[in-house]
C-alpha positions in Angstrom: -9.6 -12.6 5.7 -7.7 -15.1 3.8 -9.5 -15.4 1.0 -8.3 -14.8 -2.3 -12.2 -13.5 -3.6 -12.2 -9.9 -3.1 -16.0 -9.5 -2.5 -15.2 -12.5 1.1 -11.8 -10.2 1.5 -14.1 -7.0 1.4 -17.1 -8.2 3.6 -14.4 -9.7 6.1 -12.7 -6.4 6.3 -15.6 -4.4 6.9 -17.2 -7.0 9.8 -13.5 -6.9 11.7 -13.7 -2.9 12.0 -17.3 -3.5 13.7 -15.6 -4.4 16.6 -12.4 -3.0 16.3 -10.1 -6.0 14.9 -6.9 -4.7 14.3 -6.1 -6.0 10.7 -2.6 -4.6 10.1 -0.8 -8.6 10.3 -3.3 -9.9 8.0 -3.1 -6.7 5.7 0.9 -6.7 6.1 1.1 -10.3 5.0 -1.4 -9.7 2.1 1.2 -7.0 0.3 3.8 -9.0 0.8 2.6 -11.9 -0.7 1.5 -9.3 -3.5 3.9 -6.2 -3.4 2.3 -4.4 -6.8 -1.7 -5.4 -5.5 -3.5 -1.6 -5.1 -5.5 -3.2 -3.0 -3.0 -4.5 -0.9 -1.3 -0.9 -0.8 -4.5 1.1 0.1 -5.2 -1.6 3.1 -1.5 -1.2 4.3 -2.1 2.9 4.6 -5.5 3.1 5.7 -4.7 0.6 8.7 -1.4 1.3 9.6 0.0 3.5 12.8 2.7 5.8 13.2 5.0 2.6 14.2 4.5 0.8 10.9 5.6 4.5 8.7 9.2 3.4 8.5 8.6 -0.5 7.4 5.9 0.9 5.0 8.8 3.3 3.5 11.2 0.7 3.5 8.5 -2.2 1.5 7.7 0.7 -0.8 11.6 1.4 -2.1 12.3 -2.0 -2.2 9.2 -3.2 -3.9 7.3 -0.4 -6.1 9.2 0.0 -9.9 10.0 3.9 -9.2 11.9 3.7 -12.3 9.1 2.6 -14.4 6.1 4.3 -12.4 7.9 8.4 -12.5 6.2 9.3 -15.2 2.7 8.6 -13.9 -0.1 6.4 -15.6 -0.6 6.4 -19.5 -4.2 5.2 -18.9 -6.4 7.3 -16.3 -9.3 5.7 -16.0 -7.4 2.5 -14.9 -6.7 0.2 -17.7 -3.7 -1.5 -19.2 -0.8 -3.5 -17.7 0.9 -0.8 -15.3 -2.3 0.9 -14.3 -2.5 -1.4 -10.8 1.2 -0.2 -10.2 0.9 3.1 -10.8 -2.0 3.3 -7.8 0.1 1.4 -5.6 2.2 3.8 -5.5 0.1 6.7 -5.3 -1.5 5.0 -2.4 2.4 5.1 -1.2 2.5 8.3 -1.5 -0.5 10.3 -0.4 -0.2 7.8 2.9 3.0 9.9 3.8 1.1 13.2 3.4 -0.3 11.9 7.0 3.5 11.9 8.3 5.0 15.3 7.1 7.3 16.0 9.8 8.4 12.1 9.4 12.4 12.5 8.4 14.0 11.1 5.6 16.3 9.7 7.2 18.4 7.4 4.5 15.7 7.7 1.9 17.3 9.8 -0.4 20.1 7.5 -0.4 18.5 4.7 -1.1 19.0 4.9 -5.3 
């Protein structure tokens, strides 16, 4: 799980759901080590729980270039410098469709 080869990082993922291996540290740690990784961002969502929603919020406002990313990617079929960040945040994003009755607290304030 701590390897930097995607193809290891994916087989090690896959053989730690087998038996249930709850990844969110090792998936946590990844994104912050890389804070703009898709990869990192999609593995955050898909194995997070309801107590992780505000932390992920928090990483995502502090961390994803909302200023840069708000007018969505130039290149759709996933090419050129900002392509990886733009993702990230759509993986951001459609992971709080799951939470729609989660508040917003401060959020709004946070600009």
């Amino acid at each position: 799980m701590q390897s930097n080869d995607n193809v290891k990082y994916w087989n090690a993922k896959k053989a730690a759901e087998k038996p249930g291996i709850d990844l969110w540290k090792t998936v946590w740690a990844k994104l912050k080590e890389k804070p703009l990784d898709s990869t990192s961002w999609y593995d955050v969502t898909h194995y997070s729980k309801l107590e992780h929603t505000d932390k992920i919020i928090d990483f995502a406002l502090n961390h994803l270039p909302f200023e840069k990313l708000g007018t969505g990617a130039k290149d759709s079929i996933g090419f050129r410098d900002n392509y990886n960040k733009h993702l990230s945040l759509e993986y951001a994003t459609t992971f709080l469709e799951n939470y729609p009755k989660k508040r917003r607290k401060n959020y709004l304030n946070h600009t």
